[in-house]
Backbone as XML, in Angstrom:
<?xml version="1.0"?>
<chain id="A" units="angstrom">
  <residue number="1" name="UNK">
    <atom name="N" x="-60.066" y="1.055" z="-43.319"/>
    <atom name="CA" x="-58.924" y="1.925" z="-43.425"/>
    <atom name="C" x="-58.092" y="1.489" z="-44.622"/>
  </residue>
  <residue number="2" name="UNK">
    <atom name="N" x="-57.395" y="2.341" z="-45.241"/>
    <atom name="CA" x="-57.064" y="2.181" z="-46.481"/>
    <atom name="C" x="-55.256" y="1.651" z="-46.223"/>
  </residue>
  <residue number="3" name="UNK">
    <atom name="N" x="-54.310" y="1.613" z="-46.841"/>
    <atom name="CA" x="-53.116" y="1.376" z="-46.522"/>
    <atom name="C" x="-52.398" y="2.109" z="-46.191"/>
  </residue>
  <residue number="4" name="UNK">
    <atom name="N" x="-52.215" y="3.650" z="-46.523"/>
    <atom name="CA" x="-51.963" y="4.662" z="-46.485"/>
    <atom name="C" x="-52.261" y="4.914" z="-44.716"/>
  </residue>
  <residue number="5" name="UNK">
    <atom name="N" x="-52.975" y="5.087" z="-44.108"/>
    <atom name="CA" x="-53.162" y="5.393" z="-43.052"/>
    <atom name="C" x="-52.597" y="3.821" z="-41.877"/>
  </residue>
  <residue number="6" name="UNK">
    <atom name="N" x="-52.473" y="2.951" z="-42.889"/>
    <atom name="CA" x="-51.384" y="1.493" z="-41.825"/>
    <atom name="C" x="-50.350" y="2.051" z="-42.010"/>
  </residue>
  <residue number="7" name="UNK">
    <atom name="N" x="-49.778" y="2.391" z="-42.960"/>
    <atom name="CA" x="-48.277" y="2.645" z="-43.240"/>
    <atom name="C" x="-47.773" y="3.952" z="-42.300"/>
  </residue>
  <residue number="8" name="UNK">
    <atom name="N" x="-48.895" y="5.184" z="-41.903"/>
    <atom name="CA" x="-48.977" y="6.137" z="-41.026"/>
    <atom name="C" x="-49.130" y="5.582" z="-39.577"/>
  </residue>
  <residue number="9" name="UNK">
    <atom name="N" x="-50.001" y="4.859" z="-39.465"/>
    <atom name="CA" x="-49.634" y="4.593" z="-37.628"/>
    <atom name="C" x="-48.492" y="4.136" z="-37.867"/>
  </residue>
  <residue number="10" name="UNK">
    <atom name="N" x="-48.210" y="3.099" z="-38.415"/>
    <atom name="CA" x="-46.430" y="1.788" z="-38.302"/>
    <atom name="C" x="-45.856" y="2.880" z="-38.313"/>
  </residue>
  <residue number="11" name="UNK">
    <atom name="N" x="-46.065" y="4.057" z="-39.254"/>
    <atom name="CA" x="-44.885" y="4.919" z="-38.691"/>
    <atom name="C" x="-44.233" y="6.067" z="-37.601"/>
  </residue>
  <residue number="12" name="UNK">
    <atom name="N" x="-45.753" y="6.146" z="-37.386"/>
    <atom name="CA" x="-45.731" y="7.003" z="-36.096"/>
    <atom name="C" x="-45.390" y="6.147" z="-34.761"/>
  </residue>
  <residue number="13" name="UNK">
    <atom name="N" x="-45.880" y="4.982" z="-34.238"/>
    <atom name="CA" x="-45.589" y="3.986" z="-33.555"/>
    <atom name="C" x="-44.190" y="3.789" z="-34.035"/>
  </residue>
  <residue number="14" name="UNK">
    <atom name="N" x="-43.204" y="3.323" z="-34.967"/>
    <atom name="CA" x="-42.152" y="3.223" z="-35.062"/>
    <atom name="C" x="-41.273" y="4.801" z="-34.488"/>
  </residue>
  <residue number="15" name="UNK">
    <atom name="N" x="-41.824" y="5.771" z="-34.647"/>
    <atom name="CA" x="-40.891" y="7.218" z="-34.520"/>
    <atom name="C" x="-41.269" y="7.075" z="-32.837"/>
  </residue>
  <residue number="16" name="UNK">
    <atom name="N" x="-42.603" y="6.813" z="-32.353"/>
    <atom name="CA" x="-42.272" y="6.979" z="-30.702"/>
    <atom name="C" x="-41.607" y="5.914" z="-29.519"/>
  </residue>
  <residue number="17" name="UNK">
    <atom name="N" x="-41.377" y="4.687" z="-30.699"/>
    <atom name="CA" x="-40.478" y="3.818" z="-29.895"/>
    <atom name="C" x="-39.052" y="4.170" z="-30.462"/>
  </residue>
  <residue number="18" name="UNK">
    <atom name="N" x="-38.925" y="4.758" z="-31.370"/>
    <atom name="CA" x="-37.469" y="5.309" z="-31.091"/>
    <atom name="C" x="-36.853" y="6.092" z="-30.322"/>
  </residue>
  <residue number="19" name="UNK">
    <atom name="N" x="-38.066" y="7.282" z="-30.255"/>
    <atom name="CA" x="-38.100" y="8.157" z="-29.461"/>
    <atom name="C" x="-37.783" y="7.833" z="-27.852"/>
  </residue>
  <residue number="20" name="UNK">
    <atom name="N" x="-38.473" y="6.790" z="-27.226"/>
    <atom name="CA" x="-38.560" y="6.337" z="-25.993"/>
    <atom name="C" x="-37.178" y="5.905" z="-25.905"/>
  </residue>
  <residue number="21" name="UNK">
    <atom name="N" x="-36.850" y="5.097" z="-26.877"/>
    <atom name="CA" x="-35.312" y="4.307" z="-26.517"/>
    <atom name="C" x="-34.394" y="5.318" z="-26.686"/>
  </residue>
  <residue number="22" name="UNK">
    <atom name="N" x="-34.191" y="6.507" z="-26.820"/>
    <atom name="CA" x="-33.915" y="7.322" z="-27.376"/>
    <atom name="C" x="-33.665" y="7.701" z="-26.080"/>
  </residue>
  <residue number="23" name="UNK">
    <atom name="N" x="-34.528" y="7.644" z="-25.077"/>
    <atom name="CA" x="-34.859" y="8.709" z="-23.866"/>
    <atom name="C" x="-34.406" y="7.643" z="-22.846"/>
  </residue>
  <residue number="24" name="UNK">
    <atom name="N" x="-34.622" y="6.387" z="-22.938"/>
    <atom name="CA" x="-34.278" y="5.541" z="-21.829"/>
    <atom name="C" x="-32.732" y="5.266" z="-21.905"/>
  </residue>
  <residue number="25" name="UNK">
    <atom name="N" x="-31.897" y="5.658" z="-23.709"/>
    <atom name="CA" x="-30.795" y="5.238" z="-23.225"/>
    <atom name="C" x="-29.986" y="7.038" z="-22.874"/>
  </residue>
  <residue number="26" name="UNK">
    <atom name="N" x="-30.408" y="8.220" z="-22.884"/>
    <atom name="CA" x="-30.070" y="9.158" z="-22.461"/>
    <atom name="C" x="-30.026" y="8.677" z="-20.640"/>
  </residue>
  <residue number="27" name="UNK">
    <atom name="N" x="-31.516" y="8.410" z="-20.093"/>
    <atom name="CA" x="-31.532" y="8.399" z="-18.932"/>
    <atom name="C" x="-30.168" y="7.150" z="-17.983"/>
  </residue>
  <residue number="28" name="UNK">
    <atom name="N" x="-30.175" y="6.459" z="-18.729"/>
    <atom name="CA" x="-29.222" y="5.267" z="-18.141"/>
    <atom name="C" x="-27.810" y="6.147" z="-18.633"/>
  </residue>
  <residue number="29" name="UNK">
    <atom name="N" x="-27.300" y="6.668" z="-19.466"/>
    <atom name="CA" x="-25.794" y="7.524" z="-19.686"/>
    <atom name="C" x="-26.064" y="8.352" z="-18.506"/>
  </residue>
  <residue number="30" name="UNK">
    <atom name="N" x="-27.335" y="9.131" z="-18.117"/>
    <atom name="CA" x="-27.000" y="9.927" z="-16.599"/>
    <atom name="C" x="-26.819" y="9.518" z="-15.729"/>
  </residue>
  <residue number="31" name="UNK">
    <atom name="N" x="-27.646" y="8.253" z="-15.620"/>
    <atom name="CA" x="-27.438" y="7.786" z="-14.081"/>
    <atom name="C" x="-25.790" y="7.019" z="-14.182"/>
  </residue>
  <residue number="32" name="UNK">
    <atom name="N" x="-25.411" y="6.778" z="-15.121"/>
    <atom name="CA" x="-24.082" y="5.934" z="-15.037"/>
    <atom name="C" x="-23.536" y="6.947" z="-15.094"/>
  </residue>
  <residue number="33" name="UNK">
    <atom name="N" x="-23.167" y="8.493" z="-15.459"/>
    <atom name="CA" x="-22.637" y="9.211" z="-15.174"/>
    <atom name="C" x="-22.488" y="9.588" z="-13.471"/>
  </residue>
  <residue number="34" name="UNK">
    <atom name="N" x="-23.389" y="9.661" z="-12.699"/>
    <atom name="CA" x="-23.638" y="10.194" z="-11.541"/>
    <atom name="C" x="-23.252" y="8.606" z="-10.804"/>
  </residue>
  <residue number="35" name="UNK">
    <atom name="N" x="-23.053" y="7.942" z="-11.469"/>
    <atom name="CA" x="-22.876" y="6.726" z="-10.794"/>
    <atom name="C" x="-21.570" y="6.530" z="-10.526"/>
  </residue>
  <residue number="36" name="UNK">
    <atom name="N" x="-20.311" y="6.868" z="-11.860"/>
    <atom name="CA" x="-18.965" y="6.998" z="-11.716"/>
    <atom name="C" x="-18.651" y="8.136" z="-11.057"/>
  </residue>
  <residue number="37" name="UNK">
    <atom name="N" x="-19.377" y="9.670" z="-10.785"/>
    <atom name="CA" x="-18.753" y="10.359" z="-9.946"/>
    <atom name="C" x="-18.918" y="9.859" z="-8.338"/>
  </residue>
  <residue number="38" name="UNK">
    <atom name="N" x="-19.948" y="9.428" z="-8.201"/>
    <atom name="CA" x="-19.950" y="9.350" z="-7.011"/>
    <atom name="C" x="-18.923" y="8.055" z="-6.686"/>
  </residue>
  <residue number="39" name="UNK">
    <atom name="N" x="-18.326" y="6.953" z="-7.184"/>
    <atom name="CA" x="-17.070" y="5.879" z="-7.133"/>
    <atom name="C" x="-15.880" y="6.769" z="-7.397"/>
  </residue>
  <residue number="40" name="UNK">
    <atom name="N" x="-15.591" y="8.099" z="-7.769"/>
    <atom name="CA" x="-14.950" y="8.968" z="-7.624"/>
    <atom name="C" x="-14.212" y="9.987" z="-6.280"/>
  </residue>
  <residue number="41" name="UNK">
    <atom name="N" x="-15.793" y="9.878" z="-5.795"/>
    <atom name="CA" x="-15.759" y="10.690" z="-4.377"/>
    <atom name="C" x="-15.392" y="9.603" z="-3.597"/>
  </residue>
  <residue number="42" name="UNK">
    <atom name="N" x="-16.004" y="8.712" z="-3.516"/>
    <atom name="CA" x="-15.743" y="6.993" z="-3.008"/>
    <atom name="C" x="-13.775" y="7.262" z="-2.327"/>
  </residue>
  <residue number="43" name="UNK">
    <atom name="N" x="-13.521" y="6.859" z="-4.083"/>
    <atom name="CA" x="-12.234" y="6.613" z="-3.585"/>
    <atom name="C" x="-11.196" y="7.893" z="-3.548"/>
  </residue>
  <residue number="44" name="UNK">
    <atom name="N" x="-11.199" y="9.118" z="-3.830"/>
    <atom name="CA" x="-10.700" y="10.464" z="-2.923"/>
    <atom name="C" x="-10.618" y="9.956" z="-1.185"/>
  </residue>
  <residue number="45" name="UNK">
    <atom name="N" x="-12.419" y="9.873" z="-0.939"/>
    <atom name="CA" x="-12.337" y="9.601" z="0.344"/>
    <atom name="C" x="-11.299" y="8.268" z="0.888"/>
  </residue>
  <residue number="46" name="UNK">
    <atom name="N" x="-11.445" y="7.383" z="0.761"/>
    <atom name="CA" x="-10.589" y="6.110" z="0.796"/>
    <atom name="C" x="-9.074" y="6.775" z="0.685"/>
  </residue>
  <residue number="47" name="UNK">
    <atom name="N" x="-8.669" y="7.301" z="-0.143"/>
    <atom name="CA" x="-7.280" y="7.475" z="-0.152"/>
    <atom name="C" x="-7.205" y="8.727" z="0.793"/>
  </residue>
  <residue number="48" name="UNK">
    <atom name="N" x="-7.778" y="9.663" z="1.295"/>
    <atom name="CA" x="-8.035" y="10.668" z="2.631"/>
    <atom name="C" x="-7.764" y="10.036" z="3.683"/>
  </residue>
  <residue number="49" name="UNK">
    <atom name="N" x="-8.512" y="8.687" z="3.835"/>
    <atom name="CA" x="-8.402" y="8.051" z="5.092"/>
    <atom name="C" x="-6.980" y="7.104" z="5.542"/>
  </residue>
  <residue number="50" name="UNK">
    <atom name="N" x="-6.634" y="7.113" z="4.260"/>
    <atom name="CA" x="-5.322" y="6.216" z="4.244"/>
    <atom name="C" x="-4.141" y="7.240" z="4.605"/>
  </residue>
  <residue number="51" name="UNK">
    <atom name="N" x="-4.362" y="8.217" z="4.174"/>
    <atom name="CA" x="-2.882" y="8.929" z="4.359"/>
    <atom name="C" x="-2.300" y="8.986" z="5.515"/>
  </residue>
  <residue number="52" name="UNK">
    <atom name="N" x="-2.831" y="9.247" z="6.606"/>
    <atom name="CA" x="-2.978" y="9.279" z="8.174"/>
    <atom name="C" x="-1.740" y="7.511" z="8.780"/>
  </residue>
  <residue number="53" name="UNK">
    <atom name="N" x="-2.660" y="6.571" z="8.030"/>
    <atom name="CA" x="-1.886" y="5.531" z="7.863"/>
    <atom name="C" x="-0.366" y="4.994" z="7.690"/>
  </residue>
  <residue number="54" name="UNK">
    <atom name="N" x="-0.577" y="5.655" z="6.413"/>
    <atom name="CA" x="0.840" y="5.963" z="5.608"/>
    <atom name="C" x="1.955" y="6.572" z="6.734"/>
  </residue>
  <residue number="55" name="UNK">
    <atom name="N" x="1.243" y="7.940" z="6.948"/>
    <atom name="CA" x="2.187" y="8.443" z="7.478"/>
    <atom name="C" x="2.965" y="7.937" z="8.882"/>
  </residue>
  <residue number="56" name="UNK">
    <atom name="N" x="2.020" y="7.376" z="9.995"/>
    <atom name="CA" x="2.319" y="6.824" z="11.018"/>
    <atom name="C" x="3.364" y="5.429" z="10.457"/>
  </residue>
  <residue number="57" name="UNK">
    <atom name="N" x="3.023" y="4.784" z="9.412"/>
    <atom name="CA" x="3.928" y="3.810" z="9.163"/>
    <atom name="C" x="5.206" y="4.282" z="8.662"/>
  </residue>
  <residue number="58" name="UNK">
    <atom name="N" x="5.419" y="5.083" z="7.967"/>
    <atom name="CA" x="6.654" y="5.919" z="7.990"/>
    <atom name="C" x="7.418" y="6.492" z="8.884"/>
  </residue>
  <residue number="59" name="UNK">
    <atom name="N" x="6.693" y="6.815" z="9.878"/>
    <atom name="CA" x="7.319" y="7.225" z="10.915"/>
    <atom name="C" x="7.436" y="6.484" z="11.944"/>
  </residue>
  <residue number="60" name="UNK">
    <atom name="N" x="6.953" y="5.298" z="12.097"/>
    <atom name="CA" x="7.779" y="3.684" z="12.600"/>
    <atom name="C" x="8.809" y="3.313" z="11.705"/>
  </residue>
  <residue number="61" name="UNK">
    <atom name="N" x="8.544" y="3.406" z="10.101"/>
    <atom name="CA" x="9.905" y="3.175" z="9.706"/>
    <atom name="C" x="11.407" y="3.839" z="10.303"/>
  </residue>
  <residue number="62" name="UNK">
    <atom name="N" x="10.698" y="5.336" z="9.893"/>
    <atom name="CA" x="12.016" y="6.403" z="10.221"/>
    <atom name="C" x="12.730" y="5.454" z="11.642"/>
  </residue>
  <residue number="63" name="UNK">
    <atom name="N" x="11.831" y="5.705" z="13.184"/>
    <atom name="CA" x="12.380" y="5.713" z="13.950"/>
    <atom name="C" x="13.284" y="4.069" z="14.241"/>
  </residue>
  <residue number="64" name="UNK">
    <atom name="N" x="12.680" y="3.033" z="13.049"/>
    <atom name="CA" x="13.061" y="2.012" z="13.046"/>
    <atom name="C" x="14.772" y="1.915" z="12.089"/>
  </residue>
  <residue number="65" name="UNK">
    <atom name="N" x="14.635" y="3.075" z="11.275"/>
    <atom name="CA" x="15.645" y="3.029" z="10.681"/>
    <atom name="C" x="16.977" y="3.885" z="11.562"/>
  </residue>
  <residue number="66" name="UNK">
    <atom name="N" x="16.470" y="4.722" z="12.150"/>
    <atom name="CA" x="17.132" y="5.587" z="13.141"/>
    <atom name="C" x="17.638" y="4.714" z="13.932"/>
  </residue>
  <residue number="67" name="UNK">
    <atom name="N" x="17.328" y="3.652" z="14.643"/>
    <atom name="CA" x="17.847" y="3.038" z="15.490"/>
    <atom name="C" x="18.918" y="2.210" z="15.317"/>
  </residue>
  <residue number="68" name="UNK">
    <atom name="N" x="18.762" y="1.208" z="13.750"/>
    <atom name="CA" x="19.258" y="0.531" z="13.227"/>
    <atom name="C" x="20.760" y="1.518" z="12.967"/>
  </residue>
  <residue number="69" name="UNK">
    <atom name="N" x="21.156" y="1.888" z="12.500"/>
    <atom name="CA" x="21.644" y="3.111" z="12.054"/>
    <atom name="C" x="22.481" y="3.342" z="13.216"/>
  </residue>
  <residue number="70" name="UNK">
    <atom name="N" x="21.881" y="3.770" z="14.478"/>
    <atom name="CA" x="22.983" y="4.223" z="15.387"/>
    <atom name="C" x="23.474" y="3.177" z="15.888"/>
  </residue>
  <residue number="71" name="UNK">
    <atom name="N" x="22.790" y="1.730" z="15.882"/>
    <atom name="CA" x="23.353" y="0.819" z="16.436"/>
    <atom name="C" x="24.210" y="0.177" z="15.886"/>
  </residue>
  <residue number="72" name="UNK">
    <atom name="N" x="24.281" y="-0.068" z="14.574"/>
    <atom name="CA" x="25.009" y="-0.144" z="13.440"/>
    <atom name="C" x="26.334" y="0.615" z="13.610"/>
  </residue>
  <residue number="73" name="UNK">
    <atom name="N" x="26.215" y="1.892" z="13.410"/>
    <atom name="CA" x="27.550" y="3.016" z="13.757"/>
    <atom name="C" x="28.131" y="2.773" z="15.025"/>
  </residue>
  <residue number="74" name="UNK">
    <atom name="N" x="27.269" y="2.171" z="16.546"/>
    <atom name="CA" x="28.195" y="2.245" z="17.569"/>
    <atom name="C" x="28.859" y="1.013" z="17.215"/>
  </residue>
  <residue number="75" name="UNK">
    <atom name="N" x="28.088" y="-0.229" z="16.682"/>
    <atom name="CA" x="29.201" y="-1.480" z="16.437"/>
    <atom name="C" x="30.315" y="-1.485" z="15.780"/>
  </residue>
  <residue number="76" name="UNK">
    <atom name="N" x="30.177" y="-0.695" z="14.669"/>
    <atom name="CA" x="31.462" y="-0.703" z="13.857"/>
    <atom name="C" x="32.555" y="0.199" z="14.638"/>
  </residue>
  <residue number="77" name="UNK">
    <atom name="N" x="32.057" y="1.056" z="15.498"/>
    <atom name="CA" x="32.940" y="1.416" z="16.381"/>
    <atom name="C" x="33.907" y="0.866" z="17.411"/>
  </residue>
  <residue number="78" name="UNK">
    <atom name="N" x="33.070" y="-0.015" z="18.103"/>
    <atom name="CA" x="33.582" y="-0.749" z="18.623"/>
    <atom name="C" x="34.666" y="-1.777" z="17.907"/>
  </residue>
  <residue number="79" name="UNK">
    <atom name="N" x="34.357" y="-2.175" z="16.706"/>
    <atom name="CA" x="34.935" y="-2.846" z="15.674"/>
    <atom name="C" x="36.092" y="-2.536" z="15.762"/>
  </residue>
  <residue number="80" name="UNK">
    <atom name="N" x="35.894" y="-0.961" z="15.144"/>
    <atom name="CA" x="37.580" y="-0.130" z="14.827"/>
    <atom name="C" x="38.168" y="-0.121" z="15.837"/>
  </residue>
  <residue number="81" name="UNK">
    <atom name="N" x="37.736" y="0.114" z="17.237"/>
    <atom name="CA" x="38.440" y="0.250" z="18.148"/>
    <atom name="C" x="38.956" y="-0.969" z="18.701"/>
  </residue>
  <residue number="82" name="UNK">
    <atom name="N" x="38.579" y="-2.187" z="18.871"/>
    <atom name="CA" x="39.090" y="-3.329" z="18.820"/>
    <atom name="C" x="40.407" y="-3.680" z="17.849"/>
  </residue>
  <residue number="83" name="UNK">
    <atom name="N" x="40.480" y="-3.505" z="16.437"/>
    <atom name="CA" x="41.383" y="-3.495" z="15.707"/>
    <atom name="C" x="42.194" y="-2.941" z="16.176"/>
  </residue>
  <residue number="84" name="UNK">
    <atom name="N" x="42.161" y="-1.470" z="16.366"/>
    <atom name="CA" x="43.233" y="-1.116" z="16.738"/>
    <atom name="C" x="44.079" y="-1.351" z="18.147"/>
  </residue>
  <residue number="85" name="UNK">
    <atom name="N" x="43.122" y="-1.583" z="19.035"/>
    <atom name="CA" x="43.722" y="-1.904" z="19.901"/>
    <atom name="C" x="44.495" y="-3.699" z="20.284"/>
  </residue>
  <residue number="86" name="UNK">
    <atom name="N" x="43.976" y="-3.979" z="18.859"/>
    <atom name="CA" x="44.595" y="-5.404" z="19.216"/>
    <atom name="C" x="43.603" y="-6.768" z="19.585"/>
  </residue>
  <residue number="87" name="UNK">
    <atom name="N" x="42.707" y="-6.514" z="20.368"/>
    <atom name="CA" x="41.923" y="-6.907" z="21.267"/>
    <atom name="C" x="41.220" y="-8.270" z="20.175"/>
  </residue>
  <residue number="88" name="UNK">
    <atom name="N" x="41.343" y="-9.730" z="20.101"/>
    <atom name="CA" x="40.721" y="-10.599" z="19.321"/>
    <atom name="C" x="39.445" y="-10.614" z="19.932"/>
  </residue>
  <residue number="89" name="UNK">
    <atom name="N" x="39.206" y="-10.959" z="21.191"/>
    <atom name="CA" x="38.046" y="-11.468" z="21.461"/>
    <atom name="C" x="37.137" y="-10.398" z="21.789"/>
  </residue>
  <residue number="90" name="UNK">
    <atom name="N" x="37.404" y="-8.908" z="21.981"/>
    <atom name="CA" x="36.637" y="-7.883" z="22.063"/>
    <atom name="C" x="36.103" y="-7.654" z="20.311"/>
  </residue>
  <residue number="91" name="UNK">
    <atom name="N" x="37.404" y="-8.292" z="19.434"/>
    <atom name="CA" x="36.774" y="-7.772" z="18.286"/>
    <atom name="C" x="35.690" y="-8.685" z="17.612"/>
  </residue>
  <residue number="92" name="UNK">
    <atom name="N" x="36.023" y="-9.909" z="17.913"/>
    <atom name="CA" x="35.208" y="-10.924" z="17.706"/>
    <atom name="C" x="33.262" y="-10.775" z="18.388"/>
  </residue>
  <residue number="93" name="UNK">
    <atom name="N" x="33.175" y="-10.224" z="19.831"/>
    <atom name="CA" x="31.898" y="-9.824" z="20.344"/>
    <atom name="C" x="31.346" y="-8.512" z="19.210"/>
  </residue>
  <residue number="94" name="UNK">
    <atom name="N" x="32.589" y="-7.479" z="19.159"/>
    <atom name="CA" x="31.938" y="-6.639" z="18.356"/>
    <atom name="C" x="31.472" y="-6.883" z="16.862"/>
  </residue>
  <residue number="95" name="UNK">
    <atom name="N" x="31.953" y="-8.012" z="16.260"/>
    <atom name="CA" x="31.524" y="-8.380" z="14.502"/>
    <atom name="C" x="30.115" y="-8.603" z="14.975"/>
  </residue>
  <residue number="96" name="UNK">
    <atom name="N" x="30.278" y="-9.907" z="16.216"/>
    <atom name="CA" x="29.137" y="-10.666" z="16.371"/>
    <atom name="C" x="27.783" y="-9.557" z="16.647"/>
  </residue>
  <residue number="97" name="UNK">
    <atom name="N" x="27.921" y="-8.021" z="17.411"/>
    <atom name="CA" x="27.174" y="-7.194" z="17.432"/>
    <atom name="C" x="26.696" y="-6.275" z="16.384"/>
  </residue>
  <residue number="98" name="UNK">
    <atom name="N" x="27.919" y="-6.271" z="15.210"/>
    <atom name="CA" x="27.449" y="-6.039" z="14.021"/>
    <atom name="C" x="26.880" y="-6.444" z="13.163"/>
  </residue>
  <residue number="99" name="UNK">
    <atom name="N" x="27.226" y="-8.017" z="13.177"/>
    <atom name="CA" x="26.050" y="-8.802" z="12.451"/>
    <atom name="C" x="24.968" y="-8.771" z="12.863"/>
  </residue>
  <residue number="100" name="UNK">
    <atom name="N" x="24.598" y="-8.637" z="14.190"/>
    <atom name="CA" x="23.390" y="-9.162" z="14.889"/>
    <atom name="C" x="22.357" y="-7.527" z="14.062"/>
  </residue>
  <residue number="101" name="UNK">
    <atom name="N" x="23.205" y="-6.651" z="14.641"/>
    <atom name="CA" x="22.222" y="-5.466" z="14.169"/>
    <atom name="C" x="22.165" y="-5.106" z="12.679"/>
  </residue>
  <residue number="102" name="UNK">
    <atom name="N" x="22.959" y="-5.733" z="11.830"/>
    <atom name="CA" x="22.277" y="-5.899" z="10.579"/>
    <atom name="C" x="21.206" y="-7.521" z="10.042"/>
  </residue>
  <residue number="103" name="UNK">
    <atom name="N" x="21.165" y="-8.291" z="11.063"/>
    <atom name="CA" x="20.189" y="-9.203" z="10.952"/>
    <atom name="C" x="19.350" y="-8.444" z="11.326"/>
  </residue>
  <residue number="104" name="UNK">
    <atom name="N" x="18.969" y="-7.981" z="12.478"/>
    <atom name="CA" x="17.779" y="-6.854" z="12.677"/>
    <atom name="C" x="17.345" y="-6.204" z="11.935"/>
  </residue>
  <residue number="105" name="UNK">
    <atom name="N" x="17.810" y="-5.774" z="10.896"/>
    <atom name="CA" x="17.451" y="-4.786" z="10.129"/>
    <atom name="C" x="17.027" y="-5.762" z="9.079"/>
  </residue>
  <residue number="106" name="UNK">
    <atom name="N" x="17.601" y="-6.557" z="8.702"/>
    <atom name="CA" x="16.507" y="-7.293" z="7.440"/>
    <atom name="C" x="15.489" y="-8.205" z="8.409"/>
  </residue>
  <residue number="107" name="UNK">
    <atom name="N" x="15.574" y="-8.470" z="9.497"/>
    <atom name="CA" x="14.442" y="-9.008" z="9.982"/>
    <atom name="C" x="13.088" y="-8.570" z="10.140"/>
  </residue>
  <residue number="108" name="UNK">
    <atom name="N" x="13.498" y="-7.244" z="10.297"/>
    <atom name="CA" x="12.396" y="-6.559" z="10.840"/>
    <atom name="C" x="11.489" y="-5.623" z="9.406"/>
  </residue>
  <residue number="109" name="UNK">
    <atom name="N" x="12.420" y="-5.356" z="8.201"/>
    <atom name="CA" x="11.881" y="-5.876" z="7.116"/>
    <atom name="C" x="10.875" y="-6.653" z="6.867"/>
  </residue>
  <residue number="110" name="UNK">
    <atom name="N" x="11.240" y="-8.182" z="6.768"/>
    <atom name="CA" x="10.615" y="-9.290" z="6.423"/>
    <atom name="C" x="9.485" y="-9.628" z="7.385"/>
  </residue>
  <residue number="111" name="UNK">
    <atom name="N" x="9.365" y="-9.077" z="8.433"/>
    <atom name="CA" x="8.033" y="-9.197" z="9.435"/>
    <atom name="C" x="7.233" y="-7.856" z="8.947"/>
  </residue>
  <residue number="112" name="UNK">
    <atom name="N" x="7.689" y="-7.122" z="8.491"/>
    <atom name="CA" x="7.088" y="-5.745" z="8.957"/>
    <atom name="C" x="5.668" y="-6.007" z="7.682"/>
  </residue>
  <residue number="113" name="UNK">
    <atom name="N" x="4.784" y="-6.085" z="8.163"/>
    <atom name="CA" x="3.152" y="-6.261" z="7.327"/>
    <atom name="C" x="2.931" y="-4.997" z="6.415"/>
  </residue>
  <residue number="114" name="UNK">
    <atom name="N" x="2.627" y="-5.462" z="5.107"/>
    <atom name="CA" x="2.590" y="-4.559" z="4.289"/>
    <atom name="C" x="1.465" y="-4.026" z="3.809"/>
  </residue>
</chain>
């Protein structure tokens, strides 16, 4: 065989391994395509399942804040009404019930798992 026909296979052999890599790195961009949608659907679903979550913990907050809140408002009531009526040691139980139910409220904060 003359040189002419080496220099023709090397080059045909060179054009079908380009060709191939050509095709193997198309095939790996699809599958990594189909690979990130589906870690897509993944986490849609994941955050679907969480909301349910969310929401029930919010609505332990609410009713946790609701409580705080009225208990809060009846103490300071008692408060005012102590003042005015004079009363030291009624007003003194009532601070002590106002503090207590704003310790509650950052307590239950600082426990509450996040």
């Amino acid at each position: 065989m003359d040189i002419a026909s080496w220099v023709f296979i090397g080059l045909l052999v060179l054009i079908v391994l380009l060709a191939v890599g050509i095709y193997n790195g198309l095939v790996t961009f699809k599958h990594g395509v189909t690979k990130n949608y589906s870690n897509i659907d993944v986490l849609l679903k994941q955050r679907h399942d969480e909301l349910p979550k969310l929401v029930e913990s919010c609505k332990r907050y609410m009713s946790h804040e609701r409580d705080t809140l009225e208990s809060i408002t009846e103490a300071r009531s008692r408060v005012s009404d102590a003042r005015q009526q004079g009363d030291i040691k009624q007003l003194g139980i009532a601070e002590t019930a106002l503090r207590a139910g704003w310790g509650n409220s950052l307590l239950w904060l600082r426990t509450t798992p996040t």
